[in-house]
C-alpha positions as CSV (number, residue, x, y, z in Angstrom):
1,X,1.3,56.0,50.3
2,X,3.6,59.0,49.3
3,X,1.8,62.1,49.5
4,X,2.7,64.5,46.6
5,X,3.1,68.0,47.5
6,X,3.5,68.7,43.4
7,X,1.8,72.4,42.9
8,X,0.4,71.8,39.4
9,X,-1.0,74.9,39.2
10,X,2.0,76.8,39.6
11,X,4.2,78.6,36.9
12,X,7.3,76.4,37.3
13,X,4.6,72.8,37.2
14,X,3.3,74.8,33.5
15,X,7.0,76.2,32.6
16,X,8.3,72.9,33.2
17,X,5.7,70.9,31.1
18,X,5.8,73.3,28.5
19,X,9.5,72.7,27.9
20,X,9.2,68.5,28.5
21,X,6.0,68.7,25.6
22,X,8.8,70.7,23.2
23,X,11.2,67.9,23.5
24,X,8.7,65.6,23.2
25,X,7.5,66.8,20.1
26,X,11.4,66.8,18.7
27,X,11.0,63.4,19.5
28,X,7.8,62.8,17.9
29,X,10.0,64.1,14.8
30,X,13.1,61.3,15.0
31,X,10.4,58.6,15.3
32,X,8.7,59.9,12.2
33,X,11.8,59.4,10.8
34,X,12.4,56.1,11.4
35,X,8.8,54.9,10.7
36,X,9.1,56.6,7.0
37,X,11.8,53.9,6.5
38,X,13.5,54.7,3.0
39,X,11.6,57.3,2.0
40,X,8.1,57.7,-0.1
41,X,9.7,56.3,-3.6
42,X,11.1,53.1,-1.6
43,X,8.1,52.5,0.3
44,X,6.1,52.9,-3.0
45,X,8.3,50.3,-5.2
46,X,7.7,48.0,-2.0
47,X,4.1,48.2,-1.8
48,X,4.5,47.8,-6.0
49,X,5.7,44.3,-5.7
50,X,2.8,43.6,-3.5
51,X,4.9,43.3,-0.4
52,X,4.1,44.1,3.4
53,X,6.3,47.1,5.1
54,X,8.1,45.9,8.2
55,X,5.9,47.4,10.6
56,X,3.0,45.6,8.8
57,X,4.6,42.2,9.0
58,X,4.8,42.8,12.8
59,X,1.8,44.1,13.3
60,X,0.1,41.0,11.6
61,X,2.4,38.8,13.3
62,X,1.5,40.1,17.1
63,X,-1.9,39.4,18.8
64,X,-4.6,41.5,17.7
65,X,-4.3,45.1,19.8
66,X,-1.5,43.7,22.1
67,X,1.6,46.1,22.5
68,X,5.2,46.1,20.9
69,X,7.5,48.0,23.1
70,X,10.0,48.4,19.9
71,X,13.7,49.2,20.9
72,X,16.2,51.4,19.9
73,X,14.0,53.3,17.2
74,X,16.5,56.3,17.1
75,X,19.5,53.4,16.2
76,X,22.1,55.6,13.7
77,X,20.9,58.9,14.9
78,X,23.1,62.0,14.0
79,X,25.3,59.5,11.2
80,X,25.2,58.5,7.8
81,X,22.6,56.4,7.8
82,X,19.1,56.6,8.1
83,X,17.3,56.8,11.5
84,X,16.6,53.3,12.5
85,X,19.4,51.6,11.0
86,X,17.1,49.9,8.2
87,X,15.7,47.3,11.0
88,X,12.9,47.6,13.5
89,X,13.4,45.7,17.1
90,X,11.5,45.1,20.1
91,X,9.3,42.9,22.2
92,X,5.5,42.0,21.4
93,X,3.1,39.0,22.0
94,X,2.4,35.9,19.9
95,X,-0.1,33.7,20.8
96,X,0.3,34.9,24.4
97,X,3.8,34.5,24.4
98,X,6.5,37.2,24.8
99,X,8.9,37.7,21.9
100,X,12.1,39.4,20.9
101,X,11.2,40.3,16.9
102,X,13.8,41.7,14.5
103,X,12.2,42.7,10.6
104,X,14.7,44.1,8.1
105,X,13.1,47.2,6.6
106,X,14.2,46.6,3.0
107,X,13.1,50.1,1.8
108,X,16.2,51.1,3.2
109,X,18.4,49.8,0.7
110,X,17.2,47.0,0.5
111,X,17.5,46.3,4.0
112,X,21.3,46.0,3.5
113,X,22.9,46.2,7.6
114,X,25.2,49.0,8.1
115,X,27.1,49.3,11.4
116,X,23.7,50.8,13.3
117,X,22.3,47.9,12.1
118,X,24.6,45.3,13.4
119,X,24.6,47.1,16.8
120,X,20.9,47.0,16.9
121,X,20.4,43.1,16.2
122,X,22.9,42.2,18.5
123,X,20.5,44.4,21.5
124,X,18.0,42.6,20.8
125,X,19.3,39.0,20.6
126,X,21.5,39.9,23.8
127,X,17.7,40.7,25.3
128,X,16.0,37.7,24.0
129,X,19.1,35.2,25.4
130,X,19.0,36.9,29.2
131,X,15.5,37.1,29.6
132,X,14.8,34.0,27.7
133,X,12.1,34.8,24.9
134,X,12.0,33.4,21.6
135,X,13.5,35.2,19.0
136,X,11.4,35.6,15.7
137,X,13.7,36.8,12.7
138,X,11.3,38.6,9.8
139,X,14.1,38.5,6.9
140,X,14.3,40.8,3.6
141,X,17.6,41.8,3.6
142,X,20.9,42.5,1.0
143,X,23.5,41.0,3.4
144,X,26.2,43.6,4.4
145,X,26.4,46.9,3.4
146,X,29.3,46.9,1.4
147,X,31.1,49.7,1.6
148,X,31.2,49.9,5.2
149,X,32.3,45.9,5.3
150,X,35.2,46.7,7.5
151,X,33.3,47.9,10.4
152,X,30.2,44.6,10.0
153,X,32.3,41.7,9.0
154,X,34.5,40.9,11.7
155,X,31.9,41.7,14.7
156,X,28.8,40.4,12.4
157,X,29.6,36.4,13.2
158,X,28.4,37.3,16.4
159,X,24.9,37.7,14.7
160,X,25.0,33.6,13.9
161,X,26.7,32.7,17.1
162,X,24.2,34.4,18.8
163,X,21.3,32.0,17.3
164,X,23.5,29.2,18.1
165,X,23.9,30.4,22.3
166,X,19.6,30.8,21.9
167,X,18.8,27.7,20.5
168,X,21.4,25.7,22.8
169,X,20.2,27.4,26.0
170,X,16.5,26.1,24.4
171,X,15.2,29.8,23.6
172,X,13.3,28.9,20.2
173,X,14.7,30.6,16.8
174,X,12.3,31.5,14.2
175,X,13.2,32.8,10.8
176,X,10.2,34.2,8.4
177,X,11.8,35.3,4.9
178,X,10.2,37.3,2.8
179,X,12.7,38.3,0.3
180,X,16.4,38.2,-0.2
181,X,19.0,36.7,2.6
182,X,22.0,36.4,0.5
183,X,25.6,36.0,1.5
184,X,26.0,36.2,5.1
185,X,22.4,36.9,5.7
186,X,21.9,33.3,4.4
187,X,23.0,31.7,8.1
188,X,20.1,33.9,9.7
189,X,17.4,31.3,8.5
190,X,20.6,28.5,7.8
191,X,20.5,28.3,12.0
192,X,17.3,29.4,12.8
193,X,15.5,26.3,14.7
194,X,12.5,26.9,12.4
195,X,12.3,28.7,8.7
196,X,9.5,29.5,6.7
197,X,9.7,30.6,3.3
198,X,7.7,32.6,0.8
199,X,6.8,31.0,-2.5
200,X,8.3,33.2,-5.8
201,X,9.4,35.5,-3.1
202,X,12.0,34.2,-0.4
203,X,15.1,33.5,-1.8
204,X,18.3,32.2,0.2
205,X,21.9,31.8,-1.1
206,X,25.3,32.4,0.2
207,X,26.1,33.6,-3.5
208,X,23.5,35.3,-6.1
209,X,23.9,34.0,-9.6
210,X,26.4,37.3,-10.5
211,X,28.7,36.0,-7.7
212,X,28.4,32.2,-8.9
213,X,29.4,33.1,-12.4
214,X,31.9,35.5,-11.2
215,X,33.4,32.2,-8.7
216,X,32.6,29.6,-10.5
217,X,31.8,30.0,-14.7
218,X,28.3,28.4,-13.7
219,X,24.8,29.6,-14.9
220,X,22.2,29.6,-12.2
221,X,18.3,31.5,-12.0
222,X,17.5,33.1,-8.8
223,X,14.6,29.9,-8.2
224,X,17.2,27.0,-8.5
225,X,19.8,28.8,-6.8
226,X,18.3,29.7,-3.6
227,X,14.1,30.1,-4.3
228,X,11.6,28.6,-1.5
229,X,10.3,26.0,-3.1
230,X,14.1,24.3,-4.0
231,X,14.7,24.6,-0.1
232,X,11.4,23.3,0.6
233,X,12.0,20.1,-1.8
234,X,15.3,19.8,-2.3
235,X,17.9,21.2,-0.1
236,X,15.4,20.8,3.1
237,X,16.2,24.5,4.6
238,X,12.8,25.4,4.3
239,X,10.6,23.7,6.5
240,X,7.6,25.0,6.0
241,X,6.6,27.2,2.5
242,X,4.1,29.8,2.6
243,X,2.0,30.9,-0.4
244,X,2.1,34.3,0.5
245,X,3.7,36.9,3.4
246,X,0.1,36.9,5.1
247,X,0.7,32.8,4.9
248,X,4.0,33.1,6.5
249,X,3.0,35.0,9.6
250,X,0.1,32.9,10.1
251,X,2.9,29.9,10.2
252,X,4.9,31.6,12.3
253,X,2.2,32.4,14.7
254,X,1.7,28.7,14.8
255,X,5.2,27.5,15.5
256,X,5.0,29.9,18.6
257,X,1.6,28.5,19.5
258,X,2.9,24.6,19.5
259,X,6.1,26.2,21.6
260,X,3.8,25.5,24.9
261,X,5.9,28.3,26.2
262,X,6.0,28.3,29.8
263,X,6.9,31.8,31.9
264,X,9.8,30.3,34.4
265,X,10.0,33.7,36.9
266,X,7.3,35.2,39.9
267,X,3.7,35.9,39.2
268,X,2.8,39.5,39.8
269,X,0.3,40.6,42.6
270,X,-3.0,41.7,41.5
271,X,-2.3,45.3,40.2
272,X,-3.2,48.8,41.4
273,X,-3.2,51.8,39.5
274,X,-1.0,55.0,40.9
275,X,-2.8,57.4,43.3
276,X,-1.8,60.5,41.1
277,X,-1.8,60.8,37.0
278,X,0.9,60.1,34.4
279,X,0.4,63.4,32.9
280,X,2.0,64.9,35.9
281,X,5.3,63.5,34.9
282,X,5.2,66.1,32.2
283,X,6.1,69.0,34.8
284,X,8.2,67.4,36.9
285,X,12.0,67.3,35.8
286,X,13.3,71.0,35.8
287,X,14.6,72.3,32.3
288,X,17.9,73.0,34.3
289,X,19.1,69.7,35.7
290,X,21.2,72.0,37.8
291,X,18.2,72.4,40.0
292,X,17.0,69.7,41.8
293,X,13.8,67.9,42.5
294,X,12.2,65.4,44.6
295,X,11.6,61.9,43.1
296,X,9.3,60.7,44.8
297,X,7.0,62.4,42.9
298,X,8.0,60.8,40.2
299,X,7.8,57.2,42.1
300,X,4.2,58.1,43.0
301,X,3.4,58.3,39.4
302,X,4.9,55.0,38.4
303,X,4.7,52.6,41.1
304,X,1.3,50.7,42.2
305,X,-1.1,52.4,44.6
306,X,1.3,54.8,44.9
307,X,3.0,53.0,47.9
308,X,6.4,53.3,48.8
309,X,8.0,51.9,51.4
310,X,11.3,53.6,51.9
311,X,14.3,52.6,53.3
312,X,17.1,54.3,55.6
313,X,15.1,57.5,54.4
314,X,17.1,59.9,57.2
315,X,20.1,58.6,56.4
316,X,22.2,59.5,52.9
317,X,19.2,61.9,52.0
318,X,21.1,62.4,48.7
319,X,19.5,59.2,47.4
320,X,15.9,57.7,47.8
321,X,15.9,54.1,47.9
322,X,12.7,52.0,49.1
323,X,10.2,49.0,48.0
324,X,7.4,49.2,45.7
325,X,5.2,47.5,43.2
326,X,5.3,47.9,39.7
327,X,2.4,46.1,37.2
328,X,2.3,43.7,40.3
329,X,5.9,42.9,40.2
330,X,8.3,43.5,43.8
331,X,10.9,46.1,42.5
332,X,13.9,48.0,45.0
333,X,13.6,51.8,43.8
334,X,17.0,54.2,43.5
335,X,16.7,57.5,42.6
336,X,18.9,60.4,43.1
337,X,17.0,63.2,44.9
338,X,20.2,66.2,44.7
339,X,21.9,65.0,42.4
340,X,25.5,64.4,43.9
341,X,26.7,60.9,46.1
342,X,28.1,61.2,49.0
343,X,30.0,58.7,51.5
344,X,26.8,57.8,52.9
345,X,24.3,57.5,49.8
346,X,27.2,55.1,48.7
347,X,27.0,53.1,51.7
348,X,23.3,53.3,52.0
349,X,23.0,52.0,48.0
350,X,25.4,48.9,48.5
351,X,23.6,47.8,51.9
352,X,20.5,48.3,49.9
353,X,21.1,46.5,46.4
354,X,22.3,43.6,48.9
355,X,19.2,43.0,50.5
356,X,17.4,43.6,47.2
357,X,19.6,40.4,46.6
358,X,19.0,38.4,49.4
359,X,15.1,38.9,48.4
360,X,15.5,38.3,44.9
361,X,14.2,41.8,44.0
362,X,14.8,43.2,41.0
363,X,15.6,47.1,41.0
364,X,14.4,50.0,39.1
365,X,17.2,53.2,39.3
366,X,15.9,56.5,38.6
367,X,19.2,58.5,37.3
368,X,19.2,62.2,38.2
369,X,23.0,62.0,39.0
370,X,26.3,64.6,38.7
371,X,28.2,61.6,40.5
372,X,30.1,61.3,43.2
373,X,31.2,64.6,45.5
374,X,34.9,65.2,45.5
375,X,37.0,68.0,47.4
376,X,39.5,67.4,49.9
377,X,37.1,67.2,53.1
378,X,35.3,64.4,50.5
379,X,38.7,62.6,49.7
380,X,39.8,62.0,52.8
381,X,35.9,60.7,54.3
382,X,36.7,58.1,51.7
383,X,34.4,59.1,49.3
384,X,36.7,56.6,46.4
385,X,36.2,53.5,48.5
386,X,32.7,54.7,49.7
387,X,32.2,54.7,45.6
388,X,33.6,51.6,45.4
389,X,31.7,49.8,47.3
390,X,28.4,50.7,45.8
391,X,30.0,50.1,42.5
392,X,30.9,46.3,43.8
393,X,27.3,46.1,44.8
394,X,25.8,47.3,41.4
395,X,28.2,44.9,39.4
396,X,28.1,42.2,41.3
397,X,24.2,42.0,41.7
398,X,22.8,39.3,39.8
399,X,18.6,40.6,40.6
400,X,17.4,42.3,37.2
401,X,18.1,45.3,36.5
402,X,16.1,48.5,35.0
403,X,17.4,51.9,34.7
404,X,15.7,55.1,33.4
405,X,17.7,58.5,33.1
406,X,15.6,61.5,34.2
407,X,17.6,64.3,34.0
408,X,21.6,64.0,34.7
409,X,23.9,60.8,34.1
410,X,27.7,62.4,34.8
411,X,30.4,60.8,35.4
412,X,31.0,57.8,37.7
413,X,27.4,57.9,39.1
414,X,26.6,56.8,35.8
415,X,28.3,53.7,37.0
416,X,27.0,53.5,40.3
417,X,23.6,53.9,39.0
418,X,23.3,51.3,36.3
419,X,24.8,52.4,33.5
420,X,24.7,50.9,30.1
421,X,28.3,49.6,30.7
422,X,26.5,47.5,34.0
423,X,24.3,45.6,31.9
424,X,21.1,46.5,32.7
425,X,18.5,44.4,31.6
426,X,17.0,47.8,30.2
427,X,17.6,51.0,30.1
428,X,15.8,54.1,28.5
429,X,15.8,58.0,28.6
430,X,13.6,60.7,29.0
431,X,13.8,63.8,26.3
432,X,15.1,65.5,29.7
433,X,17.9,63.2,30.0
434,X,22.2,64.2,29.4
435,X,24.9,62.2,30.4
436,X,28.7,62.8,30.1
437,X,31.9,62.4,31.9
438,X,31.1,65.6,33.6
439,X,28.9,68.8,32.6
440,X,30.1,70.6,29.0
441,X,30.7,74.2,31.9
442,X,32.6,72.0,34.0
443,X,34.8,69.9,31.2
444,X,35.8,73.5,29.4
445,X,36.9,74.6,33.0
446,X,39.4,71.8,33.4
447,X,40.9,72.2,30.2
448,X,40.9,75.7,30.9
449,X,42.9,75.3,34.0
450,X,44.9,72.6,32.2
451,X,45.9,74.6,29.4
452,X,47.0,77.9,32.0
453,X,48.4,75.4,34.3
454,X,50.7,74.0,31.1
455,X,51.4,77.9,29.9
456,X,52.4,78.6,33.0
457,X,55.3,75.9,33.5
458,X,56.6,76.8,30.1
459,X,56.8,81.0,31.2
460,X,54.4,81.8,28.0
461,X,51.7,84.0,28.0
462,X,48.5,83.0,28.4
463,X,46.0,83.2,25.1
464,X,42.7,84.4,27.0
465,X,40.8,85.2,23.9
466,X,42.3,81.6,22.0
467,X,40.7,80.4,26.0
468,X,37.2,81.8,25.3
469,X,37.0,80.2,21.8
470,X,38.0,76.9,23.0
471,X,35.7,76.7,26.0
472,X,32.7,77.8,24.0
473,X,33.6,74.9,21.1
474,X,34.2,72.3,23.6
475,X,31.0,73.4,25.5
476,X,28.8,73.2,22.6
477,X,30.1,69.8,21.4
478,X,30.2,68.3,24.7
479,X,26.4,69.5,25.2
480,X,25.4,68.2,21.8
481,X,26.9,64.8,22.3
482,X,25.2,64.6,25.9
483,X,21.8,65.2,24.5
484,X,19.5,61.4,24.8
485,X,18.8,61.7,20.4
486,X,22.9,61.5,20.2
487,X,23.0,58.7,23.1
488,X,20.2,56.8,21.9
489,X,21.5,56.9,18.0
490,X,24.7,54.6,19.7
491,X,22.4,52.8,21.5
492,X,23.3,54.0,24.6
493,X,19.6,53.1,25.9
494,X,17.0,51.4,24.4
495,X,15.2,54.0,23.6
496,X,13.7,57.9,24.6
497,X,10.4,57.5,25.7
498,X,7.7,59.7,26.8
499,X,7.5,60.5,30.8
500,X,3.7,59.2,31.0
501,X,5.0,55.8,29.3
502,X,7.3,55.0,32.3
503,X,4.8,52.7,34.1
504,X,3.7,50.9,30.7
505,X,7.0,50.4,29.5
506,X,8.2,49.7,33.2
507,X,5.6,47.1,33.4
508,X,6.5,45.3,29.9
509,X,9.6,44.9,30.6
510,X,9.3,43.3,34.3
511,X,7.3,40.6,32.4
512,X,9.5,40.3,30.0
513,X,12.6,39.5,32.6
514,X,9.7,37.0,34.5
515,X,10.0,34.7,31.2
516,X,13.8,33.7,32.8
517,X,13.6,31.8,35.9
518,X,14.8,33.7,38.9
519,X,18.4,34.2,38.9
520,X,20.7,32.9,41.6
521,X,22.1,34.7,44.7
522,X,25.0,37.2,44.0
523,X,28.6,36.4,45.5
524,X,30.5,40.0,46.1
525,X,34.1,41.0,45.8
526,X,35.4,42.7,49.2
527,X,34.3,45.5,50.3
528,X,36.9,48.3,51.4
529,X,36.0,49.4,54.7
């Protein structure tokens, strides 16, 4: 069992709580955001035509006091649209069975998708298909939003083709509509394995009576057109019609329930709690991520019992990697401990994420990371190939992965730590997290040196004071753009959570992953000695 040596008495434990509970509270904020949907006139009109928010609909929809770990809440962050990209996402239990859910939130106009939004539903299909859990589809939405068509239209078939991949790879598709799916929207119950409509309420056409006259000279109501009981009696689309939204979601509760849904992955062991709170996590990331910290004290906070076995632990001290428990479940841990990789964490990470292979282990990586050392002594050690190789491992791993960013992700150890451009099952943030191609000090340095370097070749006179304003703008945009609420908004992760949630969320997902049988063993390009 790891013994913490974490002084939480002390002034930096309380100095460095204090400033995690700020951003926590900033994050508090954003969430509010998103949860307020359209606003307090939109909600109202919504509630005025007797209709359910999107929240509400899950909430019904979900087991009674069972959890929804919702994803990407933050989606559209720090752009024009609203916080949450008018649809809420994430995973929660129906009748005992883990699902991917996706509700349109049409107090955002109308729940018309916008870019965010697009990025967003594509997430969470891409989740449902690799870890196999049905996909339930609560529909009230506008189609496209039409001004920004050029940026949804083209990529947005992958919406449809998505329920096609699910449904062929026998992952159930369920679509409950509760409003409008016009246009494109249409396909989203058209290839669904299993619709349920809304009497007065649902209605489903690829054109609305304006665009039929506009096509076509012909006269059509909203009802005959596209309404729930036409596609329940006549067109067939509807295969079961509900007399009311609390009707539908008890249908759709019992489609899962006749799924006889079976988990295809490991059971977990019998669970232990850790040894030491999850409050502590509050006070343990400095507010500098220039100063380092150990984490196994934050492993001892997440993992079961508090046990760790770890692994090569004299050797490549730069990075912590070992066994553990999580919610009963076998994970490999990585976690930076100072930061920086050298030629032997490198080494150490490949040989490890191997063997977590050849187990069938899934890993967690703890990201705390200003990537890979480099200097001349560094270069020539072979610190590129050194890189490499753990890179190979990383890709080429086929064991789940789960990533959470403590503090620093900079440049190529991003990569080598599970990025989101590795496909990580998961990945989320802590308020303490930044990530970059390198440090916003470090970035104004280079294209300070750059910029003498290019004076200097062309005999002119260097501009210090034009310098000083150029490194203080690139600074502050480069530290603004590395903060987790700009990340997050372009779904860098699946969402910020809070510190004292790692465990819970941690634990939701490794059952999540379970639903999927266990993958197969990994081949491996060659690895440069």
């Amino acid at each position: 069992m790891i013994r913490s040596a974490l002084d939480t008495g002390g002034e930096e434990y309380r100095r460095r709580r204090a400033a995690m509970l700020a951003k926590l509270a900033d994050l508090d904020a954003e969430h509010a955001r998103a949860v307020a949907g359209g606003g307090e006139k939109y909600v109202e009109r919504h509630r005025r035509r007797g209709k359910l928010l999107a929240r509400e609909r899950i909430e019904l929809l979900l087991d009674p006091d069972s959890p929804f770990l919702e994803l990407s809440p933050l989606a559209a962050w720090g752009s024009d649209f609203p916080v949450g990209a008018s649809v809420v996402t994430g995973i929660g239990v129906v009748e005992g069975v883990e699902c991917v859910v996706i509700a349109n939130d049409p107090t955002v106009r109308g729940g018309a998708s916008n870019p965010w939004t697009l990025k967003k539903t594509l997430r969470a299909a891409d989740i449902a298909l690799r870890n196999r859990l049905p996909l339930v589809n609560l529909v009230e939405s506008g189609g496209a939003d039409l001004p920004t068509q050029k940026e949804i239209f083209i990529p947005g078939g992958r919406v449809f083709r998505d329920l096609a991949r699910l449904s062929a790879a026998g992952v159930p598709t369920i679509a409950l509509v509760f409003g409008n799916s016009t246009a494109g929207g249409a396909y989203v119950p058209g290839m669904s394995d299993y619709v349920v409509m809304v009497r007065e309420r649902a209605k489903v056409f690829l054109g609305g009576p304006p665009l039929v006259r506009m096509a076509t000279g012909e006269e059509a109501d909203d009802e005959s057109l596209g309404g729930a009981e036409m596609h329940a009696r006549v067109s067939g689309l509807a295969d079961y019609l509900a007399e009311d939204e609390y009707d539908a979601l008890r249908a759709g509760r019992s489609i899962v329930r006749s799924l006889n849904w079976r988990k295809r992955g490991v059971e977990p062991y019998p669970v232990l709690e850790p040894a030491y709170p999850a409050e502590e996590l509050l006070g343990i990331v400095p507010e500098d991520l220039r100063v380092p910290f150990d984490p196994r004290e934050v492993i001892a906070r997440l993992v079961d019992g508090s046990a760790f076995e770890e692994f090569k632990p004299l050797y490549g001290t730069s990075l912590v990697t070992g066994w553990a428990r999580v919610h009963g479940y076998p994970v490999g841990v990585l976690a930076n401990a100072r930061g920086v990789l050298f030629s032997e964490e490198s080494q150490k990470a490949a040989q490890f994420i191997q063997l977590a292979g050849q187990s069938r282990t899934p890993l967690l990586f703890l990201q705390n990371t200003t990537g890979y050392m480099v200097g001349k002594e560094y270069e020539q050690g072979g610190i590129i190939k050194h890189g490499a190789m753990m890179i190979n491992a990383v890709s080429n791993s086929t064991v789940p992965h789960l990533t959470v960013v403590m503090g620093a992700s900079y440049g190529a150890g991003n990569y080598g730590m599970c990025g989101r451009a590795y496909d990580p099952r998961f990945l989320f943030s802590w308020p303490s997290a930044k990530s970059a191609v390198m440090g916003p000090a470090q970035l104004a340095g280079v294209l300070s040196i750059v910029g003498r370097a290019a004076a200097r070749a062309r005999g002119q006179e260097y501009d210090e004071e034009a310098d000083a304003a150029m490194r203080a703008m690139v600074e502050s945009q480069i530290e603004a753009e590395s903060l987790p609420f700009f990340l997050s908004g372009r779904l860098y992760d699946d969402g910020v959570i809070d510190p004292r949630d790692t465990r819970t969320v941690l634990g939701m997902c490794l059952s999540a992953v379970n639903s999927a049988p266990v993958p197969p063993a990994a081949g491996y390009g060659v690895f440069r000695p």
